[in-house]
C-alpha positions as CSV (number, residue, x, y, z in Angstrom):
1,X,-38.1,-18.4,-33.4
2,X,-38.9,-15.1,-34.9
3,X,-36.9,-12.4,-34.5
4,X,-39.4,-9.9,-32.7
5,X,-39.7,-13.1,-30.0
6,X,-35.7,-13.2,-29.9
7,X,-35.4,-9.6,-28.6
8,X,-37.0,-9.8,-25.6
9,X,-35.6,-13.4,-24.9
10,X,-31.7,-12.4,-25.1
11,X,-32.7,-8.8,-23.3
12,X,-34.1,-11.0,-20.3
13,X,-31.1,-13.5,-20.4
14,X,-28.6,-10.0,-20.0
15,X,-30.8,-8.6,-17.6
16,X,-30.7,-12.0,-15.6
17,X,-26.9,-12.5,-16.3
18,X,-25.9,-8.8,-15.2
19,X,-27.9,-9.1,-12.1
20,X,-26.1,-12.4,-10.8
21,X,-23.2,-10.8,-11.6
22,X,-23.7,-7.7,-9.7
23,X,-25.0,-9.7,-6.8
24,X,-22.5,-11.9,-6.6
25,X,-19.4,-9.4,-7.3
26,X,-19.7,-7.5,-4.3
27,X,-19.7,-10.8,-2.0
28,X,-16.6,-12.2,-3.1
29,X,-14.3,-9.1,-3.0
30,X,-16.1,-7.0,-0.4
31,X,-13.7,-8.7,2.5
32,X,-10.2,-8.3,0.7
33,X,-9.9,-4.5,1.8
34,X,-10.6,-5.4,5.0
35,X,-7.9,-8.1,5.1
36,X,-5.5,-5.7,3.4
37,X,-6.6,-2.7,5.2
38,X,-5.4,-4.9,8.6
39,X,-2.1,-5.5,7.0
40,X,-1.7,-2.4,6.1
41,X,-2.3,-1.1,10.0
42,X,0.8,-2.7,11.1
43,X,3.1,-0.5,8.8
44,X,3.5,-3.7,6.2
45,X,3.1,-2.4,2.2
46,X,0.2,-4.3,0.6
47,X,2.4,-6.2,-2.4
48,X,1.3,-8.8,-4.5
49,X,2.0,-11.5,-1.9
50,X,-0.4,-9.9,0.6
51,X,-3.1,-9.5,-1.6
52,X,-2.7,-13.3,-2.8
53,X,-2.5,-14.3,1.0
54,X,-5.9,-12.5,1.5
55,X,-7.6,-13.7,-1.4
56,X,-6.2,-17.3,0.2
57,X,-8.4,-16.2,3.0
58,X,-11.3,-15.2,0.6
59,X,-11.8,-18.8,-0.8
60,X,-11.5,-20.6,2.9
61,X,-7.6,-21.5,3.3
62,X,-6.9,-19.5,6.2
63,X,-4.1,-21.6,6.8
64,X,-2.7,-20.6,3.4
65,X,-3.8,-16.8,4.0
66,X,-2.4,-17.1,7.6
67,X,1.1,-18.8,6.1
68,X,1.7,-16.0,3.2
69,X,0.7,-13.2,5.3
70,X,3.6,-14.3,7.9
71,X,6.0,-14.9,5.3
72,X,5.5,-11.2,4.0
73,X,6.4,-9.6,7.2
74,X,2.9,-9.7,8.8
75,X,3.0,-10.8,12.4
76,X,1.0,-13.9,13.4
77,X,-1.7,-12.0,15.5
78,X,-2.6,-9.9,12.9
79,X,-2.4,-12.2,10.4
80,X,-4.9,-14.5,11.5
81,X,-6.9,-11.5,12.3
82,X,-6.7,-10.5,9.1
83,X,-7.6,-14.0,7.2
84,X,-10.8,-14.2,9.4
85,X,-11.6,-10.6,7.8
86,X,-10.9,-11.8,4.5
87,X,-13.2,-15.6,5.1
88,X,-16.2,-13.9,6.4
């Protein structure tokens, strides 16, 4: 391939790339704040844990989400509250 054909090839395959990217990006991490922000609400410090329990959420183990969110102080309620948040 010559190289005045290659430009425009690997400028549409970045353009293509960066585009799925950016579409998709916002999706999978758009719910996390709201699962956090529901922790948060009860007076529990988002640590580590509670953002792993939410991102447990984010891929569709609620039971997971629901199980670390307990474990770090969260109460049940909320918790599951918050996973369904985090899943949607």
């Amino acid at each position: 391939m010559r190289p005045s054909a290659r430009i425009p090839s690997v400028l549409a395959g970045l353009v293509l790339a960066l585009g799925g990217a950016a579409v998709a990006a916002p999706a999978a991490h758009a719910d996390m704040p709201a699962c956090q922000d529901s922790v948060q609400s009860t007076g529990t410090e988002v640590t580590d844990a509670v953002r792993m329990a939410c991102y447990h959420g984010l891929v569709g183990d609620e039971s997971g989400c629901v199980s670390g969110l307990t474990q770090a102080g969260v109460p049940g309620d909320v918790a599951a509250t918050a996973c369904r948040q985090a899943s949607r």
